[in-house]
Backbone bond lengths (Angstrom), bond angles and torsions (degrees), N, CA, C in turn:
res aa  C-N    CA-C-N  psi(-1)  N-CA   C-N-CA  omega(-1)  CA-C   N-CA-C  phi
1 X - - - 1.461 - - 1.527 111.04 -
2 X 1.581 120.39 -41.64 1.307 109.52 175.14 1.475 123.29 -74.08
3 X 1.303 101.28 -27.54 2.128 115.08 160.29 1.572 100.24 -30.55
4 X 1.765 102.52 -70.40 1.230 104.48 -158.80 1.920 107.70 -45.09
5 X 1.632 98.41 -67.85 1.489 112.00 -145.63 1.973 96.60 -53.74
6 X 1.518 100.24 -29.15 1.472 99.47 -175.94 1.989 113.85 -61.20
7 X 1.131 103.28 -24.63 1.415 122.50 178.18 1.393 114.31 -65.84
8 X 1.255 109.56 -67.20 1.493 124.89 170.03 1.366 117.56 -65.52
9 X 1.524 134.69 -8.72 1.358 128.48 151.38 1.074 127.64 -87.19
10 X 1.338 114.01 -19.67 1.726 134.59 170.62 1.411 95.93 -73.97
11 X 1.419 129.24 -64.54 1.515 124.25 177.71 1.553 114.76 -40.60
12 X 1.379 112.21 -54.55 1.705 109.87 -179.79 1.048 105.35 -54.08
13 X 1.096 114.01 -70.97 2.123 117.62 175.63 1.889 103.45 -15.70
14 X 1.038 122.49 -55.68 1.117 132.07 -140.86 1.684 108.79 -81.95
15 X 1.783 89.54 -50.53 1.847 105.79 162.98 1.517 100.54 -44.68
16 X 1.754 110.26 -79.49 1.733 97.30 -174.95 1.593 134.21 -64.48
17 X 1.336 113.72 -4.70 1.514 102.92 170.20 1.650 119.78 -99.94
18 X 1.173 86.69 20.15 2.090 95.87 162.79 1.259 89.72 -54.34
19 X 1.577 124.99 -72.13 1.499 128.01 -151.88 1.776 115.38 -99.92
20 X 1.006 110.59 -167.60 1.931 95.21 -169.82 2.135 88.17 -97.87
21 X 1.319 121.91 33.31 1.368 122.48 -166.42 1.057 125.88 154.70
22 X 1.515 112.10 170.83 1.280 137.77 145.02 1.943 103.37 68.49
23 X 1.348 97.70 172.11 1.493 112.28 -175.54 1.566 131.96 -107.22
24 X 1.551 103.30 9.28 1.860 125.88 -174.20 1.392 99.84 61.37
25 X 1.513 127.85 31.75 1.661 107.28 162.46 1.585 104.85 -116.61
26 X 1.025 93.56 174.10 1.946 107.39 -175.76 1.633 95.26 -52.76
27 X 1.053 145.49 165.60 1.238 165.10 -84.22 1.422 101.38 -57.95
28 X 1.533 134.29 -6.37 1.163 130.16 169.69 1.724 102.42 -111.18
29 X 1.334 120.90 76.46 1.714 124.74 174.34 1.644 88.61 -70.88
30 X 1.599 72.72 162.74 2.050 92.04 156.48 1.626 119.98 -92.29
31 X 1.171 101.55 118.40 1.542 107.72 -166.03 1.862 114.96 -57.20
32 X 1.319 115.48 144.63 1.292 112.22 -179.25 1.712 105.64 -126.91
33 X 1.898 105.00 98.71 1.416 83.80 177.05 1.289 95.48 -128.37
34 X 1.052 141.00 48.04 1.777 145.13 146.44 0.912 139.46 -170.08
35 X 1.304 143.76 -175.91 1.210 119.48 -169.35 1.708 123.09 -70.68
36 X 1.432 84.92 -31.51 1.742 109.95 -168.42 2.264 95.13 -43.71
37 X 1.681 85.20 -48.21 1.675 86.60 170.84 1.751 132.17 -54.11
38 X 1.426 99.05 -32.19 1.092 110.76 -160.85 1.961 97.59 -65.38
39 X 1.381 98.22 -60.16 2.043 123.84 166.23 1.287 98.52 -25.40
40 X 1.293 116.88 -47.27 1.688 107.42 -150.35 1.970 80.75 -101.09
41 X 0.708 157.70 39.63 1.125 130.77 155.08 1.892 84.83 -128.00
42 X 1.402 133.53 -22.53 1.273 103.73 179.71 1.754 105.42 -89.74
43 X 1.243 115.47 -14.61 1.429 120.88 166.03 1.499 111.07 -55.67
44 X 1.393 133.77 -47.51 1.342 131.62 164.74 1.563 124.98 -72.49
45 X 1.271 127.75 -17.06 1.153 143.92 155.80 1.840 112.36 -59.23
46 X 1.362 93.18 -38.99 1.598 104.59 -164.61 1.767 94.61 -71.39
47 X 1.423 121.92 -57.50 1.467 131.15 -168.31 1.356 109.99 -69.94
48 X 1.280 133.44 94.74 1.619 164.95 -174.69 1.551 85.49 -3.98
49 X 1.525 114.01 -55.96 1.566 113.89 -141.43 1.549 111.36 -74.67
50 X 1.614 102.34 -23.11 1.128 131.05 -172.93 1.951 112.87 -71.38
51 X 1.674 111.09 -35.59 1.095 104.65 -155.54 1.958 130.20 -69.57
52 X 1.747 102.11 -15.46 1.154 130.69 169.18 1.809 116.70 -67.01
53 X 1.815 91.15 -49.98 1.536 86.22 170.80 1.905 144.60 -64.10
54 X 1.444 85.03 -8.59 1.722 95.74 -174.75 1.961 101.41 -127.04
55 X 1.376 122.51 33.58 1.019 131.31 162.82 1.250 111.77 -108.52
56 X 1.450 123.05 138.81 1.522 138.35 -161.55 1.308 108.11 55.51
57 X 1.495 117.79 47.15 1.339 112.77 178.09 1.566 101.51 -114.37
58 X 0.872 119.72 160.00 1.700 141.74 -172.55 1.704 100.33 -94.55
59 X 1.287 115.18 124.00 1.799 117.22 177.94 1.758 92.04 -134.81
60 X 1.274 103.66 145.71 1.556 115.41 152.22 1.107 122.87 -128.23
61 X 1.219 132.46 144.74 1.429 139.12 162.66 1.360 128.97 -53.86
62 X 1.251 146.80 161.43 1.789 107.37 -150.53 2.037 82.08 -152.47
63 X 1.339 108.17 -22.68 1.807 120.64 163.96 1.532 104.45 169.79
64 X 1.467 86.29 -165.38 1.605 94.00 -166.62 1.840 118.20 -62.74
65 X 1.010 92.34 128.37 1.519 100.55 168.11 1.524 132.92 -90.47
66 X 1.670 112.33 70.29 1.797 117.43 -151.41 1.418 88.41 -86.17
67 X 1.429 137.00 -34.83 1.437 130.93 -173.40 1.995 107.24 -52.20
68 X 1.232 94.65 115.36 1.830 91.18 -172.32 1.373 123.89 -55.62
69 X 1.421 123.34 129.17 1.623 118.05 -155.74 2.175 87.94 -104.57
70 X 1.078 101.27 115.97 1.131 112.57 172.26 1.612 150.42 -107.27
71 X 2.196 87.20 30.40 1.360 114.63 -147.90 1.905 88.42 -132.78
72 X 1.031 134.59 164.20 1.186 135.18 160.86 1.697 103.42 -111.24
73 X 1.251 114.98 152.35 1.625 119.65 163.63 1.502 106.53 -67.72
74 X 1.210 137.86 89.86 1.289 120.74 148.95 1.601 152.94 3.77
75 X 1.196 106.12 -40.84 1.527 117.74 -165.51 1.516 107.73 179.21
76 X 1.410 126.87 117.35 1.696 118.53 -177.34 1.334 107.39 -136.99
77 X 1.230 124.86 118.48 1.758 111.31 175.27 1.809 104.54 -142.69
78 X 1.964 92.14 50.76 1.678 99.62 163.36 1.127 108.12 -122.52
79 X 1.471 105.17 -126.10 1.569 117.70 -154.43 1.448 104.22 -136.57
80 X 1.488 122.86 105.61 1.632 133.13 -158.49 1.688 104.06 -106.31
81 X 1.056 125.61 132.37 1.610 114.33 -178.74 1.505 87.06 -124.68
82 X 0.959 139.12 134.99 1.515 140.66 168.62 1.445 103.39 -77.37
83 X 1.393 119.45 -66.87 1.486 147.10 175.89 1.577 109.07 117.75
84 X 1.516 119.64 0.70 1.351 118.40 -145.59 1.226 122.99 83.01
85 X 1.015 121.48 -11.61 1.814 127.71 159.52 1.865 120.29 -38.33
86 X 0.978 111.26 143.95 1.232 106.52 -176.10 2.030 114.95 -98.31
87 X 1.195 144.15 98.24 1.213 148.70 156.42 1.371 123.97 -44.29
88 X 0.898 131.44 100.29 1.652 122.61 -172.79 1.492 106.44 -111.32
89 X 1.404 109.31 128.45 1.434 139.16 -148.14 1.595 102.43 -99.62
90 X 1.107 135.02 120.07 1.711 112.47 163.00 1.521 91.85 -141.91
91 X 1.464 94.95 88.73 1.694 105.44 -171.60 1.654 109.43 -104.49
92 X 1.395 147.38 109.88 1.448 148.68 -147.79 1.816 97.29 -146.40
93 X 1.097 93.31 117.75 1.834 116.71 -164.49 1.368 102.66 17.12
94 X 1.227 119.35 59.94 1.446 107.09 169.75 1.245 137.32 -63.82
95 X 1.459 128.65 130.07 1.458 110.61 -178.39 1.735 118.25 -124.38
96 X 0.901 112.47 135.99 2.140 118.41 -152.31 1.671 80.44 -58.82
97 X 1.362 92.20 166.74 1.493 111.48 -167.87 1.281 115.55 -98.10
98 X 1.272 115.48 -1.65 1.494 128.15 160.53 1.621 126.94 -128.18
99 X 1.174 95.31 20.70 1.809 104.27 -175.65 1.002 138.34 55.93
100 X 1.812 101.48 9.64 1.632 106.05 173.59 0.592 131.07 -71.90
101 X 2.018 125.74 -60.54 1.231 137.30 -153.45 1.965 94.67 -112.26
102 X 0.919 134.36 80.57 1.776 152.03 -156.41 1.403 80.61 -90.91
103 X 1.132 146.71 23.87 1.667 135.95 157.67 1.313 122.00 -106.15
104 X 1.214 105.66 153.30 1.563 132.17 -158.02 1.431 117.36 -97.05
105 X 1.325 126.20 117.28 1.522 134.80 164.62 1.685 111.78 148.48
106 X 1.470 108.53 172.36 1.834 100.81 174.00 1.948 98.53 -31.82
107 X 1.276 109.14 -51.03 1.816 94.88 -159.62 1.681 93.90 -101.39
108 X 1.059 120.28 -179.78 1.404 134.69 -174.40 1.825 83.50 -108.31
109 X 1.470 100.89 -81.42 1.232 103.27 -126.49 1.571 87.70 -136.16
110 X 1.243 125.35 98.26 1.534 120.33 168.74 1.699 114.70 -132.91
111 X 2.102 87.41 150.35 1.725 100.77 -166.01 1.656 87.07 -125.16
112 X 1.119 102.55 173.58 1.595 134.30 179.33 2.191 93.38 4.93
113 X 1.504 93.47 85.66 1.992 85.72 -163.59 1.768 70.42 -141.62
114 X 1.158 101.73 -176.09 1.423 137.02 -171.12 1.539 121.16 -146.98
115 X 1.288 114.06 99.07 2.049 103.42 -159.75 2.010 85.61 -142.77
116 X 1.559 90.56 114.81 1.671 128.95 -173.87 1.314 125.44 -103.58
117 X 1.098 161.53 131.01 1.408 142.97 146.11 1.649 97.38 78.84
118 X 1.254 115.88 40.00 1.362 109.00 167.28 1.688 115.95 -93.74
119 X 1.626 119.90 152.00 1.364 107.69 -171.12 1.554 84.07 -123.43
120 X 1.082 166.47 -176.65 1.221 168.10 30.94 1.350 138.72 -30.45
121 X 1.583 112.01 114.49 1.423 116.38 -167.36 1.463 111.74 -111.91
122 X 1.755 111.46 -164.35 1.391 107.52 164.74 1.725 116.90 74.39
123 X 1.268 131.45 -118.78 1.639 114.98 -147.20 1.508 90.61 179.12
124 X 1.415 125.51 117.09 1.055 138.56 149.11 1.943 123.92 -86.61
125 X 1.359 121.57 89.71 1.672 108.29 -174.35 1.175 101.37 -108.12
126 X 1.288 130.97 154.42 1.730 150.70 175.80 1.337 118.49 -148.50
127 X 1.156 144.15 63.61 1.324 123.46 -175.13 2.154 103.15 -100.70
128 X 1.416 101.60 40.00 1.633 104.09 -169.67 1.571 86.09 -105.41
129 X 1.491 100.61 -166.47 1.897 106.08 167.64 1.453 90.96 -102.33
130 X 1.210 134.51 -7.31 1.994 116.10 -172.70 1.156 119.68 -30.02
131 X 1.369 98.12 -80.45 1.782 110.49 -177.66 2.190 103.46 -72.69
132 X 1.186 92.06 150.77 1.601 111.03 173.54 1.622 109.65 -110.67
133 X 1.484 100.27 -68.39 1.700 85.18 153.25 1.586 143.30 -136.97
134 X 1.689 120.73 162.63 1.336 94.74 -148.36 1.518 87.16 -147.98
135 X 1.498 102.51 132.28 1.619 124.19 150.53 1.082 136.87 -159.68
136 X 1.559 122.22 152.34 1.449 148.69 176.64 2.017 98.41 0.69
137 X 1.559 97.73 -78.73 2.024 75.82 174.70 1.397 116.90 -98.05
138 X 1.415 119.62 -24.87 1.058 94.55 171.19 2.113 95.66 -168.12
139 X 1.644 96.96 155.71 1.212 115.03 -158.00 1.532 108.20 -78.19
140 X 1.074 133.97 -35.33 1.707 144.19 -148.89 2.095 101.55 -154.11
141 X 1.269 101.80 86.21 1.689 94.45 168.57 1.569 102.68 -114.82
142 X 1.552 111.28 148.69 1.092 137.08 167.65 1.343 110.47 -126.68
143 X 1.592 108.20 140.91 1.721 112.01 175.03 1.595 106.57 42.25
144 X 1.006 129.31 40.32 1.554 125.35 -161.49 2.036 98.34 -119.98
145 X 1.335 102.69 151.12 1.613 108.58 -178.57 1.712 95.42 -129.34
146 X 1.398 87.38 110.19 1.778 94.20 176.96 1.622 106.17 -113.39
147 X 1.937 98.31 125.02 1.602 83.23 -172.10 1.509 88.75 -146.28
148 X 1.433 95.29 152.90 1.804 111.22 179.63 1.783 111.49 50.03
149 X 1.911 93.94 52.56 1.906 77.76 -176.15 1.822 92.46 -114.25
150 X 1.178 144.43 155.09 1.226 141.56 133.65 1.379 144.92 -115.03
151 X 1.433 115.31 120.92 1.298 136.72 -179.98 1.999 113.26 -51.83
152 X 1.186 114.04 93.15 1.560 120.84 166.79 1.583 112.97 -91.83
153 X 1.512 117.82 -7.35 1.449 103.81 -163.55 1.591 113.75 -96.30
154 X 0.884 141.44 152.14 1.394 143.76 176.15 1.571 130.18 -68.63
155 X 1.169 130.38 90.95 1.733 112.01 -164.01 1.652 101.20 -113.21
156 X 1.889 95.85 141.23 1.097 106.30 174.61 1.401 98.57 -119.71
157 X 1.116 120.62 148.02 1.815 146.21 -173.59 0.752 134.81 -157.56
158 X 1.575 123.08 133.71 1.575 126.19 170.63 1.961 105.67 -94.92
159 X 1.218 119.71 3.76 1.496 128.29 -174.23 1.574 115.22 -65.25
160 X 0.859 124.59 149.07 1.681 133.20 179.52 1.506 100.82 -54.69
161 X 1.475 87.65 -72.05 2.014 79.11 -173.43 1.717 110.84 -111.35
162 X 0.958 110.22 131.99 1.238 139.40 162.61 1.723 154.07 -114.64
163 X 1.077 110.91 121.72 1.776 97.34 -168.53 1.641 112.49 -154.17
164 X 1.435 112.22 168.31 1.468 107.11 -168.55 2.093 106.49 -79.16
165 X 1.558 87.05 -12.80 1.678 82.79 -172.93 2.078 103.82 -105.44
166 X 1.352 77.35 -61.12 1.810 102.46 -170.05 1.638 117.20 -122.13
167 X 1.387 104.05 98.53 1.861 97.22 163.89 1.248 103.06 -35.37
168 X 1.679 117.24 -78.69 1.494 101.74 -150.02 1.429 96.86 -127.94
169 X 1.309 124.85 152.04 1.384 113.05 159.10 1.342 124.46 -147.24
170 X 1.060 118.97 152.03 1.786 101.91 -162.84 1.918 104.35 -167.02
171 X 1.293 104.37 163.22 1.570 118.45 -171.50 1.667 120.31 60.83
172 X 1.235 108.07 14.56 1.950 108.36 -174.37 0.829 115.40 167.15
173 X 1.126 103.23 -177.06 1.720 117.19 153.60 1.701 112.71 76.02
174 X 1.675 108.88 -169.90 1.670 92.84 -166.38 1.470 86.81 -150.35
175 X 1.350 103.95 169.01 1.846 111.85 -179.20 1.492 91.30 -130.13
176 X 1.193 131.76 115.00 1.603 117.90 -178.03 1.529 110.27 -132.96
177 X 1.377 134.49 163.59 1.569 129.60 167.68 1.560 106.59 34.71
178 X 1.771 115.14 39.42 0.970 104.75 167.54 1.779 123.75 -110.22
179 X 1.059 135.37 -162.74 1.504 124.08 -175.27 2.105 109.15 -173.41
180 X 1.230 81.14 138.93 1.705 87.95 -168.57 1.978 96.02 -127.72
181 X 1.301 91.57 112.22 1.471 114.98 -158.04 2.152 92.79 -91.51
182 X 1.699 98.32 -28.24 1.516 97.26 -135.66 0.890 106.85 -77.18
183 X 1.888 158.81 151.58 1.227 128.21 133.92 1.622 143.07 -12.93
184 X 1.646 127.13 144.51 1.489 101.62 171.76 1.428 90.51 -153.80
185 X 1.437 118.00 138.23 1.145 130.00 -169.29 1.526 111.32 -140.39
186 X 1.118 133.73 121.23 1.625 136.93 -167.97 1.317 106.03 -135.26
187 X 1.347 106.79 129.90 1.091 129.06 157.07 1.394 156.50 -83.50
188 X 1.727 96.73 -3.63 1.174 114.39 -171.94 1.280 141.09 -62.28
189 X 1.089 142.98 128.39 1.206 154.69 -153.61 1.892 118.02 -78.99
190 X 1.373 102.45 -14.57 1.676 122.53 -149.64 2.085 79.79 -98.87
191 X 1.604 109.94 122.48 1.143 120.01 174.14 1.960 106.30 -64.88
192 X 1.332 105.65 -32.38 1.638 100.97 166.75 1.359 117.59 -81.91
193 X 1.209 138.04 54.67 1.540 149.95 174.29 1.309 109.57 -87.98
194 X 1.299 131.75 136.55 1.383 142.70 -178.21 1.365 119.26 -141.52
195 X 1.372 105.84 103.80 1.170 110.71 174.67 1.929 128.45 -121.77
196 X 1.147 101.90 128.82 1.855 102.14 -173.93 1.579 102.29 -133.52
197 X 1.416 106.11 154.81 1.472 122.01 179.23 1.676 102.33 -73.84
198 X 1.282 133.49 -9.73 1.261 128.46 168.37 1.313 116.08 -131.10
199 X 1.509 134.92 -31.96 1.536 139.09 -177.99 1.847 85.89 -151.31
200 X 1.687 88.88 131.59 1.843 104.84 170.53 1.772 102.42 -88.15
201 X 1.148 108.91 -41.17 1.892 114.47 171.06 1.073 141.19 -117.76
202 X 1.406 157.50 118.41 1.371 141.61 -170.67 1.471 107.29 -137.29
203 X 1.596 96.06 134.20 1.520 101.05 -170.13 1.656 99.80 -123.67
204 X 1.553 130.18 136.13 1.099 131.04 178.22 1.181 113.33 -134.26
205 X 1.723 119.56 128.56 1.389 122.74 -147.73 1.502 104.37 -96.97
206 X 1.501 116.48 120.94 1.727 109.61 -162.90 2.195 95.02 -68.73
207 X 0.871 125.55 -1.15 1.493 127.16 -178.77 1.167 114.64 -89.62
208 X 1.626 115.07 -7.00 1.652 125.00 -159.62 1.823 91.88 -114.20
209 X 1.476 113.72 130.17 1.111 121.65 169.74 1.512 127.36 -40.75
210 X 1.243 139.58 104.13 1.403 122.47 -176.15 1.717 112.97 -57.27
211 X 1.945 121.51 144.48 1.293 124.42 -162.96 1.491 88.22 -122.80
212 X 1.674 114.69 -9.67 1.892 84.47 -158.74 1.727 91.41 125.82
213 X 1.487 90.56 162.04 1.467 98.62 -162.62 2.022 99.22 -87.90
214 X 1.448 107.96 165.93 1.430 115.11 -151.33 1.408 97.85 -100.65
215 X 1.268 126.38 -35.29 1.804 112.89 167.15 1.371 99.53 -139.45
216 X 1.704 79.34 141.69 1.873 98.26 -153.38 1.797 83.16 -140.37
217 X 1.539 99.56 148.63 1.467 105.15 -165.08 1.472 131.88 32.77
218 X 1.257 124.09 46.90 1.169 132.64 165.91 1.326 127.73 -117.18
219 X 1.752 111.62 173.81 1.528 115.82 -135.27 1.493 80.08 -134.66
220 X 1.628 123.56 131.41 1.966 115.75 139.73 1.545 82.79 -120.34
221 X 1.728 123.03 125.12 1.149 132.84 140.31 1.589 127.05 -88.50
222 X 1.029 120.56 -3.34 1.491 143.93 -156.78 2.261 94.44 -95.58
223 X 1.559 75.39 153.23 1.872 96.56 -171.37 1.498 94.15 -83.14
224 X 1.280 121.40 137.04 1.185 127.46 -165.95 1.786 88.63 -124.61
225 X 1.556 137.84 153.51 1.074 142.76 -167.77 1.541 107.50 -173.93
226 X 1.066 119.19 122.14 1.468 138.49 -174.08 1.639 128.01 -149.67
227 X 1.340 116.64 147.46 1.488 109.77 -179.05 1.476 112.46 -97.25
228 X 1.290 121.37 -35.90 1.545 122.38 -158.68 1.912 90.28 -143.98
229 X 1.103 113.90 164.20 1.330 136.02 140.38 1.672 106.67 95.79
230 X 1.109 141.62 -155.12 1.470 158.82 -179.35 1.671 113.47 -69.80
231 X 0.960 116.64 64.47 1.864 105.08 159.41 1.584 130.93 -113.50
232 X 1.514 99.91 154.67 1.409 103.26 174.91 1.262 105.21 176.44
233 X 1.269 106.96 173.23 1.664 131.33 -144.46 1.624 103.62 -53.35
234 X 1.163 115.02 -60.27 1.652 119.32 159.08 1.212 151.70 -106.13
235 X 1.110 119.17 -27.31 1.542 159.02 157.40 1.475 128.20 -77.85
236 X 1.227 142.41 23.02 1.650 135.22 -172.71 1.969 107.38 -16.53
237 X 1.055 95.26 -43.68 1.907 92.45 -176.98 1.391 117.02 -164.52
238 X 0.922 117.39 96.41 1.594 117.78 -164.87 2.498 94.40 -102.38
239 X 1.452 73.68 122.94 1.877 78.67 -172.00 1.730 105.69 -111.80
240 X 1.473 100.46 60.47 1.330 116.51 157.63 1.606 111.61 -127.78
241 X 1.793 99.25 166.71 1.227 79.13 -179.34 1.981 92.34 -141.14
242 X 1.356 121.14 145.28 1.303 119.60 169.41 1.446 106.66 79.13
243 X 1.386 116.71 33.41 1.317 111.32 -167.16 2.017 92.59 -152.50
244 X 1.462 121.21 108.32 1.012 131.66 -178.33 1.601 115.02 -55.05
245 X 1.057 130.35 111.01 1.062 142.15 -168.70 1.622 132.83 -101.10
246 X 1.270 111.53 -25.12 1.286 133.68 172.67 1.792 117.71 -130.10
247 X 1.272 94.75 135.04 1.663 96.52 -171.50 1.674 90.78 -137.58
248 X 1.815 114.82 135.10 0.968 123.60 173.63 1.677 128.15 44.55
249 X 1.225 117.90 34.55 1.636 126.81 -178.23 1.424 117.20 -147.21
250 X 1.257 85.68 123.40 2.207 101.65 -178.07 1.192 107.46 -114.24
251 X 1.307 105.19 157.25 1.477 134.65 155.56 1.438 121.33 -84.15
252 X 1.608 125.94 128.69 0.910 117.28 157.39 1.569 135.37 -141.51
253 X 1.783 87.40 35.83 1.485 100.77 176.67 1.669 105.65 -86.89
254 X 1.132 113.21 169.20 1.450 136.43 155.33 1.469 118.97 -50.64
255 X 1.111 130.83 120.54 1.845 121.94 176.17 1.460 76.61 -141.02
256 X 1.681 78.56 134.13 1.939 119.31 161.53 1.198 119.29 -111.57
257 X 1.523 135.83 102.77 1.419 115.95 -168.59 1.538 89.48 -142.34
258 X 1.242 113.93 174.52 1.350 121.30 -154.25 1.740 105.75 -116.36
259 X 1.289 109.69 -19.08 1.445 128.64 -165.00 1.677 98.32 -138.38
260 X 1.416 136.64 -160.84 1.131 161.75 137.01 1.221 104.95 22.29
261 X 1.277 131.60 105.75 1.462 133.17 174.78 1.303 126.24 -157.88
262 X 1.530 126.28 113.82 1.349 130.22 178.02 1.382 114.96 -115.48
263 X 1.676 124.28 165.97 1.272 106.14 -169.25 1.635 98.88 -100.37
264 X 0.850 128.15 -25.61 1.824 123.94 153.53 1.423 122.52 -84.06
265 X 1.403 104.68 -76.21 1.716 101.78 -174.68 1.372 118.34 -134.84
266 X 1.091 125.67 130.68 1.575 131.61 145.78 1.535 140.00 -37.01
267 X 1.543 131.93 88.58 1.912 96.34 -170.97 1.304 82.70 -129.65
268 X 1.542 121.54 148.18 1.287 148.38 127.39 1.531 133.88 -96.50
């Protein structure tokens, strides 16, 4: 009997010191103060058994994260508080460790999640085929509400879609009080390339109820630079049509593109 209970208190110990805290619920998140945290939550994300248990969970950022995080989150569909903390990125053709989620930024790949007060620093590079799409917080959102995050890091790419906030985003959700500070420069070769200072793609499902337009009070001040395909100030390609999409948010970086270029958005 004392085998056991000693087992099962050593095990709990073990669940909560993945992270520097807390229990993943609303006013008690699991604390995020380094990178070492950041590993262990995509390391448990990564192991099948694991991926149910740390979804709809509540995380906060706890300070700056200058140690370079050189991992993407895999898969996220909770509740992210940055705090205004700064994340520093030194991400170089990365490719996920199980070949699922092949997208680019702090997150890979997030659905029905909530990501706030994010700061993103440091250097996003790709010039491989791994990632498809890639940005500053995160590469692939669905149904997702991104609010008060900003992009400081610089990304260079040869990837289709690209952006300082969101590669791709599509079926929901909102981009709001956000801002893309970083450089973005693409190289890609692929005539369907999409690139924007806040979202490189946007897809809106004519079956899905309209809520309102998808980025509202937001900022790309950042130099945008491209050879071929779809760019512009916020939007690289937005594939709706008759449906207001932007409310109250400009561009006022520079874009050089060789083909296709608007100073907000793209739609076909």
């Amino acid at each position: 009997m004392k085998k056991l209970l000693i087992f099962l208190l050593v095990a709990n110990m073990y669940v909560y010191s993945q992270f520097s805290g807390g229990k993943g619920t609303a006013g008690n998140e699991y604390l995020i103060g380094s990178k070492e945290d950041i590993y262990a939550l995509i390391d448990s994300i990564n192991a099948e058994t694991e991926t149910k248990k740390y979804s709809d969970k509540h995380y906060k950022v706890i300070k700056n994260i200058r140690d370079s995080v050189r991992k993407c989150i895999p898969f996220f569909s909770g509740n992210w508080n940055g705090q205004g903390y700064k994340v520093t990125l030194a991400l170089n053709n990365y490719k996920s460790e199980n070949n699922k989620y092949n997208h680019c930024g702090l997150f890979s790949y997030v659905q029905d999640a909530l990501l706030r007060n994010i700061v993103i620093d440091g250097y996003i590079k790709d010039d491989s085929s791994y990632s498809q799409f890639l940005g500053g917080v995160v590469g692939y959102a669905k149904t997702t509400y991104i609010y008060n995050c900003v992009n400081l890091a610089k990304i260079i790419a040869t990837n289709p879609c690209v952006a300082g906030i969101c590669g791709h985003f599509e079926f929901g959700g909102k981009i709001e009080n956000c801002i893309n500070l970083g450089k973005i420069e693409s190289y890609s070769v692929y005539g369907t390339t999409f690139i924007g200072g806040l979202v490189g793609h946007y897809i809106y499902s004519i079956f899905q109820d309209y809520k309102g337009p998808i980025i509202i009070k937001s900022i790309n001040a950042a130099f945008i630079k491209t050879k071929i395909g779809w760019s512009a100030g916020l939007i690289g390609l937005e594939e709706v049509k008759n449906v207001p999409t932007i409310f109250n948010s400009i561009s006022t970086g520079i874009i050089e593109c060789e083909e296709k270029i608007n100073g907000i958005s793209n739609t076909r």
